[in-house]
C-alpha positions as CSV (number, residue, x, y, z in Angstrom):
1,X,0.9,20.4,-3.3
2,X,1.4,17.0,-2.8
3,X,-1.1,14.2,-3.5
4,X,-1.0,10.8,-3.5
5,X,-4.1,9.3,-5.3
6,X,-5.1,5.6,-5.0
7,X,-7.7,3.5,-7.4
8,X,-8.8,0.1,-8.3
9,X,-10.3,-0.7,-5.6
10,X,-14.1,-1.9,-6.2
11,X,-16.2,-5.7,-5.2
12,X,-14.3,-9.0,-5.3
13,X,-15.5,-12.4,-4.4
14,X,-13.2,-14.4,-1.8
15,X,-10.7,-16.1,-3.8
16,X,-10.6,-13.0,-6.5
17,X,-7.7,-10.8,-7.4
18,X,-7.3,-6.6,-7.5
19,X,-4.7,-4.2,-8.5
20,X,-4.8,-1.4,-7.0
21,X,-2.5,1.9,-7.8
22,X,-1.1,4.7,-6.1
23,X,0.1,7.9,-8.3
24,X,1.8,10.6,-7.1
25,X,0.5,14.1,-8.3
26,X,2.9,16.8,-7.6
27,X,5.9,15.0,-7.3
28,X,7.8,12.0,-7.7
29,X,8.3,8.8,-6.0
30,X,12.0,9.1,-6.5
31,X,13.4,9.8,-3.1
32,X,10.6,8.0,-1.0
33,X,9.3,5.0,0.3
34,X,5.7,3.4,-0.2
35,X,3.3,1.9,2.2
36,X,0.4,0.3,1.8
37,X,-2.2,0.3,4.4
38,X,-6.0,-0.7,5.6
39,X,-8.2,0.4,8.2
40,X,-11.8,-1.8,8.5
41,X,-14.2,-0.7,10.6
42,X,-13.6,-0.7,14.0
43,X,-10.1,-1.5,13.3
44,X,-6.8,0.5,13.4
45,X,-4.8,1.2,10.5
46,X,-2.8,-2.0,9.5
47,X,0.5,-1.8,8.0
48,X,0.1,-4.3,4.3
49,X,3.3,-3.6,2.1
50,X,6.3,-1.6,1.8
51,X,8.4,-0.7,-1.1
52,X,11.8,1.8,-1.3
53,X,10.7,3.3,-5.0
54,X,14.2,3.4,-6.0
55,X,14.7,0.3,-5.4
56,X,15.4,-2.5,-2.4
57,X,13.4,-5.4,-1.2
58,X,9.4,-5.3,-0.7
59,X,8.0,-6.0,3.0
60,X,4.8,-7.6,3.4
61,X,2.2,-7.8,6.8
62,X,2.2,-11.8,7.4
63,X,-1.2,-11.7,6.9
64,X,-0.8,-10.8,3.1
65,X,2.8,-12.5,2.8
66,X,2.3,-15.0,-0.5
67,X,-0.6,-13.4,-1.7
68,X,0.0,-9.7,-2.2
69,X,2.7,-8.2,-4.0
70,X,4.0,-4.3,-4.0
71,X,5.9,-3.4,-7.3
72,X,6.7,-0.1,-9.3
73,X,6.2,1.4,-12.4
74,X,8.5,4.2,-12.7
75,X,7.4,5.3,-16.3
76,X,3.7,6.0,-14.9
77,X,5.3,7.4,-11.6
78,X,2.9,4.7,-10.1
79,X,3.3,2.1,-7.4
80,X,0.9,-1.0,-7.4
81,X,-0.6,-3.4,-5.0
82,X,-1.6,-6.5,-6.4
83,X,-3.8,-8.6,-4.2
84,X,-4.6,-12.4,-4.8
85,X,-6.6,-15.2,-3.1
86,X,-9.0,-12.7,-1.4
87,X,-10.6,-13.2,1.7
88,X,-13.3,-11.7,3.7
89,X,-11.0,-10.4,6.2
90,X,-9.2,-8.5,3.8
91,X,-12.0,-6.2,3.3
92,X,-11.2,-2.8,4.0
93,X,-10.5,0.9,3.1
94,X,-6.9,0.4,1.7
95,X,-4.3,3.7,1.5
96,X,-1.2,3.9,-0.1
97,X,1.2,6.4,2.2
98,X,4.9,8.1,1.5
99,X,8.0,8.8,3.3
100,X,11.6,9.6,2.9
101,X,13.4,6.3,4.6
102,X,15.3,6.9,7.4
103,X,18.9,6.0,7.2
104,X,19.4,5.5,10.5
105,X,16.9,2.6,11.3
106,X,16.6,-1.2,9.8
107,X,13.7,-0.7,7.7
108,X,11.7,-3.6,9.1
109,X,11.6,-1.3,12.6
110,X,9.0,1.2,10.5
111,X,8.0,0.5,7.3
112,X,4.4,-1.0,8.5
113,X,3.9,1.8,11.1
114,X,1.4,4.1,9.6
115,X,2.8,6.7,12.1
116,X,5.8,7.2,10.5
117,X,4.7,8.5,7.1
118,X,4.0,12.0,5.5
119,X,1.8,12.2,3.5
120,X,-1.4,10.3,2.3
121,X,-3.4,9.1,-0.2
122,X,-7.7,9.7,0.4
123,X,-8.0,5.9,0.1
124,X,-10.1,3.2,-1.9
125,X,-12.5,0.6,-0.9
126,X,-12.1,-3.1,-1.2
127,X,-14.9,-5.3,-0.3
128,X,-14.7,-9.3,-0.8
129,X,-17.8,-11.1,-0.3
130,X,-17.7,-14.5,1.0
């Protein structure tokens, strides 16, 4: 079966940092691609981050750009979002998401659309309090 399980998330003031990880149990990230993604209340799901685990250039949500920052460990099978200069806004239930990348399409056209992935992760909380 495969899982995707996500942790690290937790209570930050603005201005605060997180790491949050995504493991995958049950497979590997070898042949996919890895979203991040948030949904706060009320809100639909928001693309944040995108990384091809074998390798290629990150994508970020502009409202993350220069503070977040998608990377891989592929020892721990494990792909990480680290989150800087927190704000209120960012709070939010945060899920990591995978997919085999199309070949057919420039990767900016899907990478952020939550509707294009497989398979997801049961999500982690991130609150930051003003």
């Amino acid at each position: 079966e495969v899982q995707l399980v996500e942790s690290g998330g937790g209570l930050v003031q603005a201005g605060g940092s997180l790491t949050l990880s995504c493991t995958a149990d049950g497979f590997t990230f070898d042949d996919y691609g890895i979203g991040w993604f948030r949904q706060a209340p009320g809100k639909e799901r928001e693309g944040v981050s995108y990384i091809n685990y074998s390798g290629g250039s990150a994508h970020y949500a502009d409202s993350v750009k220069g503070r977040f920052i998608i990377f891989s460990d592929h020892a721990k099978n494990t792909v990480f979002l680290q989150m800087n200069s927190l704000k209120p806004e960012d709070t939010a239930v945060y899920f990591c998401a995978a997919v085999v990348p199309p070949t057919s399409r420039n990767v900016v056209q899907w990478a952020l659309n939550a509707d294009e992935y497989d398979y997801w992760g049961q999500g982690t909380q991130v609150t930051v309090s003003s």
